[in-house]
N, C-alpha and C positions, 0 to 999 in steps of 0.2 A: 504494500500500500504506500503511495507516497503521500510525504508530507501535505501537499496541497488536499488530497482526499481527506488525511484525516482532516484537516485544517476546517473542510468545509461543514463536514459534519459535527463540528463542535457548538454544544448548544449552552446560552448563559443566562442566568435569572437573576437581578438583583433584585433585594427583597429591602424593605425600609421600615420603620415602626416608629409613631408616635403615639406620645404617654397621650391615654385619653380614650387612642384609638381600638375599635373592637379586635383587632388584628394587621398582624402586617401585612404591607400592600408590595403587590409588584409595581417597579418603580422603572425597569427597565429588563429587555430580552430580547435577546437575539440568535443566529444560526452565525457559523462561519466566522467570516471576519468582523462583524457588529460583535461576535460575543468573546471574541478577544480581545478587543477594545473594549468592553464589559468590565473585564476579568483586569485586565492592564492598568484601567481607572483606578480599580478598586485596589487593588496591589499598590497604584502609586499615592492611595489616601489613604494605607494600611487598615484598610477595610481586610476583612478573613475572607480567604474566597476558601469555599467547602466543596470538595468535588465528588458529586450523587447521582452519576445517570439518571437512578430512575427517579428520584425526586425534580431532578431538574424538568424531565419529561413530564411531566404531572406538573409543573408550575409552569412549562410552554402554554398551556391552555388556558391558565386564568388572563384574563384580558389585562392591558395595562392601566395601574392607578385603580386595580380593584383590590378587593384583600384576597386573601387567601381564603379558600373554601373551610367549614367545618373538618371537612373529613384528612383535612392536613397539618391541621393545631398540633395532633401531639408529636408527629415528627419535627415538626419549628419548633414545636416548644422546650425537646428533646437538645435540637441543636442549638438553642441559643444559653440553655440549661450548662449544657458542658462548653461555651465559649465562652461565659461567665469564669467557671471553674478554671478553663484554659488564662484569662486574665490574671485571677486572683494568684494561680500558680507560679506567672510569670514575674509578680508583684514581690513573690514571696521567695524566688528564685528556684522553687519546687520545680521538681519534673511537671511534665505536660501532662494530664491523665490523656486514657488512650478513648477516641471516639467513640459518640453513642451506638450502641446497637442499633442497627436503624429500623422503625415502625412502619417506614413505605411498603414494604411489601403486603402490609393489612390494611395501608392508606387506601392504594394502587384499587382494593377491590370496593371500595367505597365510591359510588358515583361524586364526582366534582360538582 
């Protein structure tokens, strides 16, 4: 496979959350090279990028600037659960804990 195939098939979801708000919203998402430049942003405003095929594929579909569906809370809630953790870690100069087990795969069968 060369570089440009994988390249094109690369898909990216940025996800954003205000206090207040019922849930995080997608805030931006792309295929290819929009989601490299996704990814590149976020890396250059040490944003954590988290990498989830299938979760990513599951948030291709919520429209932009809407929230996240029900039936995907407890995977986000999962991941931002242990980014916290990862912070506090980094604060305390503790090892990293190692990622959540992921809940997509019980999200995945829940309609969006």
């Amino acid at each position: 496979m060369s570089d440009l195939t994988a390249r094109s098939r690369q898909n990216a979801v940025a996800l954003a959350y205000q206090e207040g708000e019922g849930a995080p919203k997608v805030v931006a998402k792309g295929k290819g090279m929009v989601a490299e430049q996704i990814i590149s942003r976020a890396r250059e405003a040490g944003v954590f990028v988290h990498e989830s095929k299938e979760l990513v594929a599951l948030l291709m579909d919520v429209d932009l600037d809407r929230q996240i569906p029900p039936a995907l809370y407890r995977a986000i809630a999962e991941l931002l659960a242990w980014l916290y953790h990862v912070d506090s870690a980094k604060g305390r100069g503790d090892p990293l804990p190692a990622p959540p087990a992921s809940s997509v795969s019980s999200a995945s069968d829940s309609p969006l």
